[in-house]
C-alpha positions in Angstrom: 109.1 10.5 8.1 107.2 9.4 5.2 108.2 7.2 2.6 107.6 7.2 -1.5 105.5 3.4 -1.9 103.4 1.9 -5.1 99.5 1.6 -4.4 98.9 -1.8 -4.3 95.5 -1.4 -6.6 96.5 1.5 -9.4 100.5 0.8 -9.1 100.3 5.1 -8.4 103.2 6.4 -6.5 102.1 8.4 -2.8 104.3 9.2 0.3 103.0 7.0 2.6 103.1 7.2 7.2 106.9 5.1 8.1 104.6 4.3 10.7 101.6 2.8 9.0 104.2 0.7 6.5 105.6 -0.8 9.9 102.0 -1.9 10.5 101.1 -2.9 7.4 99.0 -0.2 7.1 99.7 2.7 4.0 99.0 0.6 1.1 96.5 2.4 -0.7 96.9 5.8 -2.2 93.4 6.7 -1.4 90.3 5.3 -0.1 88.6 4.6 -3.9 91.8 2.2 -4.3 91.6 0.6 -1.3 87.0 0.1 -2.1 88.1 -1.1 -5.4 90.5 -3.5 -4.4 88.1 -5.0 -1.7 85.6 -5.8 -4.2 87.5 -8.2 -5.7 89.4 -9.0 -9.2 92.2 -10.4 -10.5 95.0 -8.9 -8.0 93.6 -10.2 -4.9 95.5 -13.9 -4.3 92.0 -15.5 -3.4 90.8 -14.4 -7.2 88.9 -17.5 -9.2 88.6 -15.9 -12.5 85.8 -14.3 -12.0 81.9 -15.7 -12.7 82.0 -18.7 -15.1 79.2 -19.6 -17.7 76.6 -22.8 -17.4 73.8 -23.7 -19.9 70.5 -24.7 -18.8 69.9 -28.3 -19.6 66.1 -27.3 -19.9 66.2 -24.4 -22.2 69.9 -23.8 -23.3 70.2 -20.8 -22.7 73.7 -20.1 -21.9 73.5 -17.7 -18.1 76.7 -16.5 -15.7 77.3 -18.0 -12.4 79.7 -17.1 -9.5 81.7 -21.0 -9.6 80.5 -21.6 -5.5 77.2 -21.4 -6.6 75.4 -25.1 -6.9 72.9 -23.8 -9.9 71.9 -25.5 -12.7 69.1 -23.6 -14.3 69.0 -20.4 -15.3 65.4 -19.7 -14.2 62.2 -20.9 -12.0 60.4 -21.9 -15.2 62.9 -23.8 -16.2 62.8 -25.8 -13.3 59.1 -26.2 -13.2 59.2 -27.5 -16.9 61.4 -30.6 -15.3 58.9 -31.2 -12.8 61.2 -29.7 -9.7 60.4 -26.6 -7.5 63.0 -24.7 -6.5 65.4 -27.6 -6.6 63.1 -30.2 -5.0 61.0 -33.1 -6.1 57.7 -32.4 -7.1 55.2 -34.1 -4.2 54.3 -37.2 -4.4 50.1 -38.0 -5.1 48.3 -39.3 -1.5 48.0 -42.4 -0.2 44.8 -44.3 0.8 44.2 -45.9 3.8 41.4 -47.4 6.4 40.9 -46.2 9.2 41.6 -48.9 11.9 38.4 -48.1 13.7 35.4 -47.2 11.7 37.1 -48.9 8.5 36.4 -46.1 5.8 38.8 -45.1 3.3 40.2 -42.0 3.7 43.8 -40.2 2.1 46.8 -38.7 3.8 49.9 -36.8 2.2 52.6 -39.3 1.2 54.9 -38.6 4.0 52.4 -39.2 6.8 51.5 -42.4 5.5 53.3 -44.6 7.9 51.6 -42.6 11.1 48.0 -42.0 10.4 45.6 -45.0 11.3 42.7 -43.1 11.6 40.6 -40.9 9.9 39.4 -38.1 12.5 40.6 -36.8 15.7 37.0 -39.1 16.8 38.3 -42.1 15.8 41.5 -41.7 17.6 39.9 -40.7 20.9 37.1 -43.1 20.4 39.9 -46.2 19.8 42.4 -44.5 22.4 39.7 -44.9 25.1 38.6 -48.7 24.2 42.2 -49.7 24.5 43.7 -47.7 27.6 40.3 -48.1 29.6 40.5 -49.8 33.2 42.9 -52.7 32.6 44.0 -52.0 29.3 45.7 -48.9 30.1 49.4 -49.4 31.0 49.1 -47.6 34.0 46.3 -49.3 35.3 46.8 -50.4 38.9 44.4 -52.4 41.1 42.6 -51.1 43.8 42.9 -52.1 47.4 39.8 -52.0 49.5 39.9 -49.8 52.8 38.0 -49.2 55.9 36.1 -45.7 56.7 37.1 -44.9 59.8 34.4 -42.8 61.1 31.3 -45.4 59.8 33.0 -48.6 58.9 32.3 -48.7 55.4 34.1 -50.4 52.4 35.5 -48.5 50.2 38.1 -49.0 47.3 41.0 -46.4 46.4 44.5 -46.7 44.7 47.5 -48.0 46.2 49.2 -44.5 45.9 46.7 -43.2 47.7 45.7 -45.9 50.9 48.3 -44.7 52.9 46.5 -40.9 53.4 42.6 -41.9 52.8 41.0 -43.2 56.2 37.6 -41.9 55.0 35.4 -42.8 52.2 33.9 -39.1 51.6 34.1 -35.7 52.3 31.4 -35.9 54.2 33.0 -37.9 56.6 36.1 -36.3 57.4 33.7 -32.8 58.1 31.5 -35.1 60.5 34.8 -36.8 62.3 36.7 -33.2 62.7 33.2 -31.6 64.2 33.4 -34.6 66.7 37.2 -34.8 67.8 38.8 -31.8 66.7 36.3 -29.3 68.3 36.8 -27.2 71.5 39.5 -28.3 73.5 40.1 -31.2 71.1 41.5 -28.9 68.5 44.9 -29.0 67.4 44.8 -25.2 67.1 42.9 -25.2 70.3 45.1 -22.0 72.9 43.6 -21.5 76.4 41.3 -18.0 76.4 42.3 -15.3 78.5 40.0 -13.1 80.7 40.0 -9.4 80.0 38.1 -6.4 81.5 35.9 -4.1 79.2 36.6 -0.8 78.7 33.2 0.6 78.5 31.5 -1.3 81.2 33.8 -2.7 82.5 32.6 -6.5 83.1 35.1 -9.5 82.2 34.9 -11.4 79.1 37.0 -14.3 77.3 39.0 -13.9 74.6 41.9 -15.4 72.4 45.3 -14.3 73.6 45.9 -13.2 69.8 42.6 -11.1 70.0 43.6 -7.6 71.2 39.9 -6.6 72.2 38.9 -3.8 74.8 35.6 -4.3 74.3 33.4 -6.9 74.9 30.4 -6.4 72.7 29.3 -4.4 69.8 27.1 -2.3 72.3 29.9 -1.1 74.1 32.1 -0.1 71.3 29.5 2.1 70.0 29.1 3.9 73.3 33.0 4.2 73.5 33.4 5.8 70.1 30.9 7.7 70.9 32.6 9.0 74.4 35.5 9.3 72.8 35.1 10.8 69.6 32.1 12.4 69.5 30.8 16.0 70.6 34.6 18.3 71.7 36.5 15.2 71.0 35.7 15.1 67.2 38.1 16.0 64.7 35.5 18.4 63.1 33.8 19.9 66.2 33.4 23.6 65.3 32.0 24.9 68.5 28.6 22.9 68.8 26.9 25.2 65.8 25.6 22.1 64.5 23.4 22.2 67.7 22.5 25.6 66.7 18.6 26.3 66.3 17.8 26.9 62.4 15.6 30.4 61.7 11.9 30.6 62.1 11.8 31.6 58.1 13.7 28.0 57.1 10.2 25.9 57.1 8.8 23.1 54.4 7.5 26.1 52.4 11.1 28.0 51.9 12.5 24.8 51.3 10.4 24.1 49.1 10.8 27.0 46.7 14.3 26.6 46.5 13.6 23.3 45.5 11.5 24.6 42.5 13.5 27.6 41.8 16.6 24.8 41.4 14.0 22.5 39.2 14.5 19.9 41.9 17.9 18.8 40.6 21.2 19.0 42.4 23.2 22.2 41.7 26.7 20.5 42.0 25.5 17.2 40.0 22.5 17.4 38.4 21.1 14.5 39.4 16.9 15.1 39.7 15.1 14.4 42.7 13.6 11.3 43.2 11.7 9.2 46.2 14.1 11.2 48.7 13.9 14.8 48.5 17.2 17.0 48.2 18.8 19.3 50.9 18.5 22.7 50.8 22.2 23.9 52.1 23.0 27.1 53.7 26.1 28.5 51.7 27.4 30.6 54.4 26.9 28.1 57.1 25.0 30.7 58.9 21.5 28.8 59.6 19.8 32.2 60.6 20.5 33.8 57.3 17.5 32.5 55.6 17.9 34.5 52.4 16.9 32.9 49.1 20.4 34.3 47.5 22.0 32.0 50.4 20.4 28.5 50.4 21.2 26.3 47.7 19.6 22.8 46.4 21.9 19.6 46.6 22.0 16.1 46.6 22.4 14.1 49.9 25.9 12.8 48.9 27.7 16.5 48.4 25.4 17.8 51.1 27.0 15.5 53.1 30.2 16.5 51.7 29.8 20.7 52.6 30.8 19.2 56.1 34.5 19.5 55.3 36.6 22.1 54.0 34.4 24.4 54.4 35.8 27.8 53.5 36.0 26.0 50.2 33.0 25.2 49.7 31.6 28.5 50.6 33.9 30.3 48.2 32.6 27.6 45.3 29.0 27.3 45.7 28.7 32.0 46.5 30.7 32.0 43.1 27.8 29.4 41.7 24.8 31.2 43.1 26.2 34.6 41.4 26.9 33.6 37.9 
């Protein structure tokens, strides 16, 4: 049931939610009040008075400040005419120093005075390498001297690494691997197996990892050749490759299709050059010599009228006609 209250901002009386004044809640009449009253002023308990007034010991001007705030001048001019920017000391003039290896006079901001010595990045490196070189670098270790063990010669290398150098080159350790670690001798080194080709049948030897069936280059081209070529080919189409072209298709026809085309490449259009184009039958049909039915293309999508045929036939008939 709701309950008559006082708005805590205008002093207004409202009937205000017996639930919300058990929660603290209701004690606005309205949500300008309870804007107003978050803003600040005079009834809130954490109230200072409000903004308090300074004058500016430059100009004396008299200017309003919130009293948290740490200003003292009312402007940025003002505290350039005192030799401060924005509430810092105005920088202090360089310094001049010599550089400690070349000895010319050279000047640094004030603050980096205490950690340049030198006047260039050249000087630095150029002092840097005279006093870390060979000895004079803290790291520096001596060298132990060490025995190649493939031809006995003297050779120097760092502690760190004797324990893993037993050659004085490169070119050692390729000669002493070709010499030990060859054949048999290998660390790698797994006993061949014998295996029977499948072409000619004859053995041959082999790594174990090697599946081979073959034992030469010959042979697997007479196997593919036996087993995928002719009726066992994916694109056998009843030996009509084999098939005898016309008596009409001679140099001369082809040759006027050539011309008729302007010796380019009906697909493409690249021109002919050393290597004269093909001149394709669209139809697929290499008795129908007709000049409506033979088409000039380059090797590469001659090559290509192979496959997908029925395709092609429908593209390039569609060509011919336009």
């Amino acid at each position: 049931m709701p309950t008559l209250t006082n708005c805590e901002h205008c002093g207004k009386e409202f009937n205000a939610n017996k639930y919300d004044s058990e929660k603290g809640m209701g004690r606005f009449c309205s949500l300008k009040c309870m804007g107003l009253s978050r803003r600040g002023g005079d009834w809130k308990p954490n109230w200072r008075g409000g903004k308090e007034e300074r004058v500016c010991p430059t100009c004396g001007d008299t200017f309003e400040v919130w009293p948290s705030q740490k200003k003292t001048y009312c402007s940025h001019k003002c505290i350039d005419r005192t030799g401060r920017k924005y509430g810092r000391r105005k920088p202090s003039p360089p310094v001049g120093l010599t550089c400690k290896e070349c000895g010319e006079t050279f000047e640094v901001p004030y603050k980096e005075r205490k950690k340049r010595k030198f006047c260039s990045v050249a000087c630095s490196a150029k002092h840097t390498g005279k006093q870390q070189r060979g000895e004079g670098n803290p790291a520096w270790v001596a060298k132990i001297k060490c025995i190649c063990k493939l031809c006995n010669k003297e050779f120097e290398v760092t502690p760190y690494y004797a324990q893993g150098r037993q050659f004085c080159s490169g070119g050692c350790v390729r000669q002493w691997q070709l010499e030990n670690w060859s054949g048999e001798n290998s660390p790698a080194w797994v006993e061949p197996i014998e295996l029977e080709c499948a072409e000619c049948g004859m053995g041959f030897m082999v790594k174990p990892s090697k599946k081979r069936k073959l034992c030469s280059i010959e042979c697997r081209h007479k196997w593919y050749s036996r087993m995928y070529g002719g009726e066992n080919s994916h694109s056998w189409l009843d030996g009509r490759s084999f098939e005898p072209y016309g008596t009409e298709f001679d140099d001369e026809l082809r040759a006027l299709i050539r011309d008729r085309d302007s010796y380019a490449c009906r697909w493409c259009g690249e021109e002919e050059g050393e290597t004269a184009h093909s001149v394709h039958h669209i139809d697929y049909d290499k008795t129908n010599n007709k000049q409506d039915n033979l088409i000039t293309l380059c090797r590469v999508h001659h090559g290509e009228t192979g496959h997908n045929r029925a395709e092609w036939e429908e593209v390039l008939s569609a060509m011919m006609h336009e």
